[in-house]
N, CA, C and O atoms as a GROMACS GRO file, in nm:
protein
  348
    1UNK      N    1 -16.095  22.662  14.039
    1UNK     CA    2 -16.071  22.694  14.177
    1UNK      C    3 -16.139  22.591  14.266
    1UNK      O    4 -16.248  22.542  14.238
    2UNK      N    5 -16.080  22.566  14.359
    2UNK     CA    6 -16.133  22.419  14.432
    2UNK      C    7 -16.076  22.298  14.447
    2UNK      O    8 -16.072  22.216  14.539
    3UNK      N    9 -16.023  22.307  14.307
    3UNK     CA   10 -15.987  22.183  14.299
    3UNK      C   11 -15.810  22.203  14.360
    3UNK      O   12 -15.749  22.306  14.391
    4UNK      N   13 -15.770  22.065  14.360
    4UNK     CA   14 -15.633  22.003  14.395
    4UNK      C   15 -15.577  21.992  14.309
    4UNK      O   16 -15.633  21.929  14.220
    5UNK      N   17 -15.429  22.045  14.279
    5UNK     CA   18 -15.353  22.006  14.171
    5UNK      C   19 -15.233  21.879  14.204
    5UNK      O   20 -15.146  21.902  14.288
    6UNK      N   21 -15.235  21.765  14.142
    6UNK     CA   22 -15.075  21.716  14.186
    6UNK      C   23 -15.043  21.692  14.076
    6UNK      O   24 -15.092  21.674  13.965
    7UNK      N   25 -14.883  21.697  14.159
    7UNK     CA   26 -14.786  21.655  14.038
    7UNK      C   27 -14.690  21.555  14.106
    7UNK      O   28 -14.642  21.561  14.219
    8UNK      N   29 -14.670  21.434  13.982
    8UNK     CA   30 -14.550  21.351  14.026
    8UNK      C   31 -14.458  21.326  13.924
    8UNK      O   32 -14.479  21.294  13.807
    9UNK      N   33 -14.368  21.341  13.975
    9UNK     CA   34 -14.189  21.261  13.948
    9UNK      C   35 -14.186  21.166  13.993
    9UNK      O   36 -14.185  21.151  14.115
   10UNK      N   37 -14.185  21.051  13.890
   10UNK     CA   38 -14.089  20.936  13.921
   10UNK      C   39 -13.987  20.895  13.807
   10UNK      O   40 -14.010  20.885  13.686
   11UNK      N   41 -13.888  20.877  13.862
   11UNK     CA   42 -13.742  20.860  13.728
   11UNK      C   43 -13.708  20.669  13.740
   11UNK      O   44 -13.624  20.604  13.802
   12UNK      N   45 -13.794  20.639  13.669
   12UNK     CA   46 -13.781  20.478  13.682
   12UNK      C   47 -13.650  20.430  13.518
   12UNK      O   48 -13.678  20.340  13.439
   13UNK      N   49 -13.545  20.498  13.510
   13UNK     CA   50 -13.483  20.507  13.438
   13UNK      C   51 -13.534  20.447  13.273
   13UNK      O   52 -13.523  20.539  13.192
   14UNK      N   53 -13.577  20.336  13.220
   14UNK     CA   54 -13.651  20.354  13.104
   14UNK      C   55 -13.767  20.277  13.139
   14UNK      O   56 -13.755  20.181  13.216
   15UNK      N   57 -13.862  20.305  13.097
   15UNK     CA   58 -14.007  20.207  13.046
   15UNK      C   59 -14.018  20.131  12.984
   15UNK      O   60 -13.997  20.153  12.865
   16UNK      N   61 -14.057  19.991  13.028
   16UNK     CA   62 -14.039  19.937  12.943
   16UNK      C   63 -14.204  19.896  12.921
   16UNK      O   64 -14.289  19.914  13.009
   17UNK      N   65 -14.238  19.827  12.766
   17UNK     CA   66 -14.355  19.817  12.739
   17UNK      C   67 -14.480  19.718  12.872
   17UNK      O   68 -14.456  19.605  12.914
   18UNK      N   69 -14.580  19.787  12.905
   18UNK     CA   70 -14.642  19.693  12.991
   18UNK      C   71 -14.618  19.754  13.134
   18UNK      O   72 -14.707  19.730  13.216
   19UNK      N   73 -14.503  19.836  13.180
   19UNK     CA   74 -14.501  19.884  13.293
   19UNK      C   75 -14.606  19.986  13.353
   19UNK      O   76 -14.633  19.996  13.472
   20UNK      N   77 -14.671  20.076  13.226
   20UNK     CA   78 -14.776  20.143  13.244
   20UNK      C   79 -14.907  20.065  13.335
   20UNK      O   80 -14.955  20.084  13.447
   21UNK      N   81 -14.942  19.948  13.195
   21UNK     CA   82 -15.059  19.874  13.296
   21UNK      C   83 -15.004  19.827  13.425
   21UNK      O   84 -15.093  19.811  13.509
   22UNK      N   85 -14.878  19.800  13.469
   22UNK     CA   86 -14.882  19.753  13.594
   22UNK      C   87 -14.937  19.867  13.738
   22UNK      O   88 -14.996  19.844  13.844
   23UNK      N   89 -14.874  20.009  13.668
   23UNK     CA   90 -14.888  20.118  13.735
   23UNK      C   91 -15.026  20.115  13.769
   23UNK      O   92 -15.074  20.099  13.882
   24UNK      N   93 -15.094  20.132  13.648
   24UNK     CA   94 -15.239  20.150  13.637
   24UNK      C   95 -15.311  20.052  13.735
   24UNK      O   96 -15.393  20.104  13.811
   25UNK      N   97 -15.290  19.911  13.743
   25UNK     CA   98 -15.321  19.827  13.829
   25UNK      C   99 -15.299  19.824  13.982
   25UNK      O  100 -15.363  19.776  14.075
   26UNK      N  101 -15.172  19.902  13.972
   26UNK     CA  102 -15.137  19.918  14.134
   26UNK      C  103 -15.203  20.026  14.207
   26UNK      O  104 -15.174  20.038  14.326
   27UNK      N  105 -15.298  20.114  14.147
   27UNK     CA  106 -15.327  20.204  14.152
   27UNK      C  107 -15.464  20.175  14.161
   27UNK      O  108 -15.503  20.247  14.253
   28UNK      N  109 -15.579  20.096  14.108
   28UNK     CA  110 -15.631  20.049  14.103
   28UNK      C  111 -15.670  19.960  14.201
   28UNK      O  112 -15.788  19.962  14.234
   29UNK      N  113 -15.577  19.866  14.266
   29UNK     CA  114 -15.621  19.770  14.360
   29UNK      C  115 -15.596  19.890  14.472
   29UNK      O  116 -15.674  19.876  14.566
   30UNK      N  117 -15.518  19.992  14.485
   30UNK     CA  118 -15.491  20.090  14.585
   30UNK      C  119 -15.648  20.146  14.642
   30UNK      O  120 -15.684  20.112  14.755
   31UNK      N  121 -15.736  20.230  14.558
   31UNK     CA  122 -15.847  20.286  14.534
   31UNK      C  123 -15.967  20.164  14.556
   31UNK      O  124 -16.068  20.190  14.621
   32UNK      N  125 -15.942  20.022  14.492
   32UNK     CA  126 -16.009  19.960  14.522
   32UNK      C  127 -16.009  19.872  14.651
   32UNK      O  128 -16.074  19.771  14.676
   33UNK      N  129 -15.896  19.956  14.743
   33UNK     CA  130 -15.918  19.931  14.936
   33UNK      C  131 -15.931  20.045  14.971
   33UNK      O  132 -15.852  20.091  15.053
   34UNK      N  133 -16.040  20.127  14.917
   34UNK     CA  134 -16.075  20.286  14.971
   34UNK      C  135 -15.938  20.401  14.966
   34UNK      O  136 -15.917  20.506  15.028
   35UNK      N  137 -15.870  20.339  14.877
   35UNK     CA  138 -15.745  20.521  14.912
   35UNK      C  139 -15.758  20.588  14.828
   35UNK      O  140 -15.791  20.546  14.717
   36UNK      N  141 -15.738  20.702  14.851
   36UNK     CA  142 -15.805  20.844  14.783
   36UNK      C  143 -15.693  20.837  14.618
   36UNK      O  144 -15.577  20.799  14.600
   37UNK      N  145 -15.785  20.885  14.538
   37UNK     CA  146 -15.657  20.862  14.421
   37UNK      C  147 -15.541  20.936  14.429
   37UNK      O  148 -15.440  20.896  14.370
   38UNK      N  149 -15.540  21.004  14.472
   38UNK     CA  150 -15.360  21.145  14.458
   38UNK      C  151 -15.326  21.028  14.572
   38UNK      O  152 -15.207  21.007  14.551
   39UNK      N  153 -15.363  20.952  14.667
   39UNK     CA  154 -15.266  20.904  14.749
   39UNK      C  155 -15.178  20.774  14.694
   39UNK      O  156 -15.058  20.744  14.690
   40UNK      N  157 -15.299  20.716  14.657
   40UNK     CA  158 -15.269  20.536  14.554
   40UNK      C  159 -15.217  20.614  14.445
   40UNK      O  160 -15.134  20.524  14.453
   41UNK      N  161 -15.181  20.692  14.348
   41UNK     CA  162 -15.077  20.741  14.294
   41UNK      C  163 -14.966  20.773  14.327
   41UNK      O  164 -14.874  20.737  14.254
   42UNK      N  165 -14.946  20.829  14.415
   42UNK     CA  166 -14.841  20.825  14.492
   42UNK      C  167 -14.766  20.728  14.523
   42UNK      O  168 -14.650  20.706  14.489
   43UNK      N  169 -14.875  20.634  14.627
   43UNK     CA  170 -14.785  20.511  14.692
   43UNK      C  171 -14.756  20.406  14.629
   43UNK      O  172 -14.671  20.324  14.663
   44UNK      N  173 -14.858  20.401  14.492
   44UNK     CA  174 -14.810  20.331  14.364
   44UNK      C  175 -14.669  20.343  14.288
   44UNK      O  176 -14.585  20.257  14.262
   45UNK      N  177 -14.671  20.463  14.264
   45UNK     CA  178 -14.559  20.507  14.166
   45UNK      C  179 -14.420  20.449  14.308
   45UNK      O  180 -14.324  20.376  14.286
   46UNK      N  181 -14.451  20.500  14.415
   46UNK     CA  182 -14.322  20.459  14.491
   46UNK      C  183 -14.287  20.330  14.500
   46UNK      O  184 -14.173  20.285  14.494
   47UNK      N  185 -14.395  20.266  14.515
   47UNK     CA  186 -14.303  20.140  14.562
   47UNK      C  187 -14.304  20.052  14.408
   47UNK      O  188 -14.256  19.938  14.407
   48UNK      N  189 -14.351  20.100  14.307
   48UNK     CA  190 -14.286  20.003  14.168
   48UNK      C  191 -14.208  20.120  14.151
   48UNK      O  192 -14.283  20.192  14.086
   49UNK      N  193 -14.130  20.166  14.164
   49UNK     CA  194 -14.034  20.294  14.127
   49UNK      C  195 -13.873  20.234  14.232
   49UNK      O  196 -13.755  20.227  14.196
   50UNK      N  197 -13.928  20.205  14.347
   50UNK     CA  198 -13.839  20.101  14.474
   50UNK      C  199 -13.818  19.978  14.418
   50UNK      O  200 -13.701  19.947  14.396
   51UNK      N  201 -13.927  19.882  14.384
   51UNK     CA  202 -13.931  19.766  14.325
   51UNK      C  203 -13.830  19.720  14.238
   51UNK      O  204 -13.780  19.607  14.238
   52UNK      N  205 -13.795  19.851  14.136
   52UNK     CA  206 -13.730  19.864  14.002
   52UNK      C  207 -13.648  19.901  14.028
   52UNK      O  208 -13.565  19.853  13.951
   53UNK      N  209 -13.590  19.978  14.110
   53UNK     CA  210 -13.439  19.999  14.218
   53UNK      C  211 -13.408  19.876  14.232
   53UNK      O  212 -13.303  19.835  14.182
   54UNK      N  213 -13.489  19.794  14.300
   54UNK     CA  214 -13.386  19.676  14.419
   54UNK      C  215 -13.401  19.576  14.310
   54UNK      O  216 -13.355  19.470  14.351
   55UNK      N  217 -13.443  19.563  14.198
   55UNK     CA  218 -13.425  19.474  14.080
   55UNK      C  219 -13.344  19.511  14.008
   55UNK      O  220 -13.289  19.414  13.958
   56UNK      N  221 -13.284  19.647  13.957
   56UNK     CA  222 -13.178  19.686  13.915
   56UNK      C  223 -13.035  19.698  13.971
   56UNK      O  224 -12.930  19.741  13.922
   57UNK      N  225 -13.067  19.647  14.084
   57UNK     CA  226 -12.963  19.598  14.170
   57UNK      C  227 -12.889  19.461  14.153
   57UNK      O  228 -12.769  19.432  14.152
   58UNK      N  229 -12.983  19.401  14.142
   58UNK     CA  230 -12.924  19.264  14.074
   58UNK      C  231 -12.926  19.230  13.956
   58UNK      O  232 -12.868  19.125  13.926
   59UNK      N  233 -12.994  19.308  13.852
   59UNK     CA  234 -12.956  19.234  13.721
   59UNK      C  235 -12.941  19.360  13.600
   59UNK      O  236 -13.003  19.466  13.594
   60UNK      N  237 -12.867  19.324  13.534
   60UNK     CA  238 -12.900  19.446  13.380
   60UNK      C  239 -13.042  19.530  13.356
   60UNK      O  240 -13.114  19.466  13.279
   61UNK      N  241 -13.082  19.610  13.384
   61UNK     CA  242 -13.196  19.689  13.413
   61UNK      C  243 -13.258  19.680  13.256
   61UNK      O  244 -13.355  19.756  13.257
   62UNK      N  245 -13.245  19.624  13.128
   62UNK     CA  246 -13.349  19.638  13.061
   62UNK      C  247 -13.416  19.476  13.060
   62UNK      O  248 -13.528  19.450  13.014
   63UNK      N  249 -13.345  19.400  13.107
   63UNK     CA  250 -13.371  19.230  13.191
   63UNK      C  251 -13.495  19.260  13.257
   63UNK      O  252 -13.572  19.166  13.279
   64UNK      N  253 -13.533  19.410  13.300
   64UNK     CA  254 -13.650  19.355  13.397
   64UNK      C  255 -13.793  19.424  13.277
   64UNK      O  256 -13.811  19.513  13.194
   65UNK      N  257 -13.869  19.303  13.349
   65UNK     CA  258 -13.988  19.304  13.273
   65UNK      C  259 -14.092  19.333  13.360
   65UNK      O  260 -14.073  19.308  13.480
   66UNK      N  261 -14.231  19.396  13.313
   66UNK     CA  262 -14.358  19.428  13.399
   66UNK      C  263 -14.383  19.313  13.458
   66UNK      O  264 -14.454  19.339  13.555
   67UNK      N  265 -14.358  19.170  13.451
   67UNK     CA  266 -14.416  19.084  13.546
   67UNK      C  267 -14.310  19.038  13.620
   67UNK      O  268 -14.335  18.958  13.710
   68UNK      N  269 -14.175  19.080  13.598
   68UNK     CA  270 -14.078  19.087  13.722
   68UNK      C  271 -14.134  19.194  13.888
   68UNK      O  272 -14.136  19.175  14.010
   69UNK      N  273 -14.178  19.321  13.779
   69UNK     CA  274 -14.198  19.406  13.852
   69UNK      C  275 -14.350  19.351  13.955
   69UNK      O  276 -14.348  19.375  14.075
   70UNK      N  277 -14.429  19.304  13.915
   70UNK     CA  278 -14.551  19.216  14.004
   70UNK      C  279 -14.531  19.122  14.071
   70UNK      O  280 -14.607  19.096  14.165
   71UNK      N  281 -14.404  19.031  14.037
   71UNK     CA  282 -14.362  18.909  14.093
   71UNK      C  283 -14.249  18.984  14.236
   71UNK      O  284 -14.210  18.904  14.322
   72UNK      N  285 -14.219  19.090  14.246
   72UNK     CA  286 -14.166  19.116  14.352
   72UNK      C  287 -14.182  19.220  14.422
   72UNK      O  288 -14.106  19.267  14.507
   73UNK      N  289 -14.342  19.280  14.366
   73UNK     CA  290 -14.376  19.395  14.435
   73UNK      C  291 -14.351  19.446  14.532
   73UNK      O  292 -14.362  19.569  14.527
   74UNK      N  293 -14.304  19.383  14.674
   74UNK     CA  294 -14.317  19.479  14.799
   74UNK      C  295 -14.195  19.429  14.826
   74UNK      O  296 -14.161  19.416  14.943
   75UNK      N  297 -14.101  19.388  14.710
   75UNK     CA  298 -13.975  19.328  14.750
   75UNK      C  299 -13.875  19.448  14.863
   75UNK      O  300 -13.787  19.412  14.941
   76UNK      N  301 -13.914  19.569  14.843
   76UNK     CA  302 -13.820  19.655  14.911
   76UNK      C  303 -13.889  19.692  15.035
   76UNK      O  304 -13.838  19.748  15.132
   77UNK      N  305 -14.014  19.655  15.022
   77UNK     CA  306 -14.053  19.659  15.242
   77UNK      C  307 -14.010  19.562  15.326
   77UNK      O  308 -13.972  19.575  15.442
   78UNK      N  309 -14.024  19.434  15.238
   78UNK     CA  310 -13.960  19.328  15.303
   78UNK      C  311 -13.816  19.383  15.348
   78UNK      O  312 -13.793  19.401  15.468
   79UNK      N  313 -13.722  19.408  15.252
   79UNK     CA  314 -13.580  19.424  15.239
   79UNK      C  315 -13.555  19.574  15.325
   79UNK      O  316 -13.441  19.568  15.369
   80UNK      N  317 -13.596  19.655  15.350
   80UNK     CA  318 -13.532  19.745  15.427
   80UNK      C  319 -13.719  19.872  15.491
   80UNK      O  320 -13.835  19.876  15.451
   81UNK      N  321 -13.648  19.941  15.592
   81UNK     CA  322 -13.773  20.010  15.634
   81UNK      C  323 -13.755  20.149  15.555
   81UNK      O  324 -13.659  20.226  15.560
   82UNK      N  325 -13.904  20.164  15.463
   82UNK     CA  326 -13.918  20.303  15.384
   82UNK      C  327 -13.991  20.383  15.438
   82UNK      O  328 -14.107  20.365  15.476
   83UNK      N  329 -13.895  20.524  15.448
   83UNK     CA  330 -14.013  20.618  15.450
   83UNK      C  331 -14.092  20.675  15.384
   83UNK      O  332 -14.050  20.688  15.269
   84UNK      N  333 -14.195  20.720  15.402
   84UNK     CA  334 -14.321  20.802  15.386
   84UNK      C  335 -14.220  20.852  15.188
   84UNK      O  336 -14.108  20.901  15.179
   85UNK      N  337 -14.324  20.811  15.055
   85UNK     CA  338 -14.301  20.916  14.965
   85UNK      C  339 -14.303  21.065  14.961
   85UNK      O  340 -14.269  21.145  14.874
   86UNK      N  341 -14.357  21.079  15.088
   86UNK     CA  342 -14.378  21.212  15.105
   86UNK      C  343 -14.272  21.295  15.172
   86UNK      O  344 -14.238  21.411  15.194
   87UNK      N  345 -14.236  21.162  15.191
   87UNK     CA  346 -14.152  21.230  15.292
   87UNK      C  347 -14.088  21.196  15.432
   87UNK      O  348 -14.021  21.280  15.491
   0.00000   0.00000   0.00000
């Protein structure tokens, strides 16, 4: 009792090996500019979850690799305005 429960969904259609550590990293540099962890989980999982959208847009989706996914990280803020994962 006290505590916070979360839960997340993200459907990044398959995993591929190495995408974990990227998560883990994005999540990581998130927390390591002060954001609370349930939030840098969150805003992690969204925008490499977006990332992997607008890369599966242009090429055969098992083509993309974890350092595709770093090499174009904020490719979908650039490319269009997102709202809130929350919402």
């Amino acid at each position: 009792m006290g505590k916070e429960c979360l839960l997340i969904s993200v459907v990044m259609m398959d995993l591929l090996s190495g995408s974990g550590d990227v998560l883990a990293g994005i999540i990581g540099s998130f927390c390591g500019q002060k954001m609370e962890l349930g939030e840098a989980t969150i805003n992690a999982s969204f925008i490499m979850s977006k990332t992997a959208e607008e890369l599966a847009k242009q090429r055969y989706f098992p083509s993309i690799l974890p350092t595709d996914i770093i090499e174009n990280l904020f490719m979908p803020l650039k490319n269009e305005s997102l709202s809130s994962p929350e919402g």
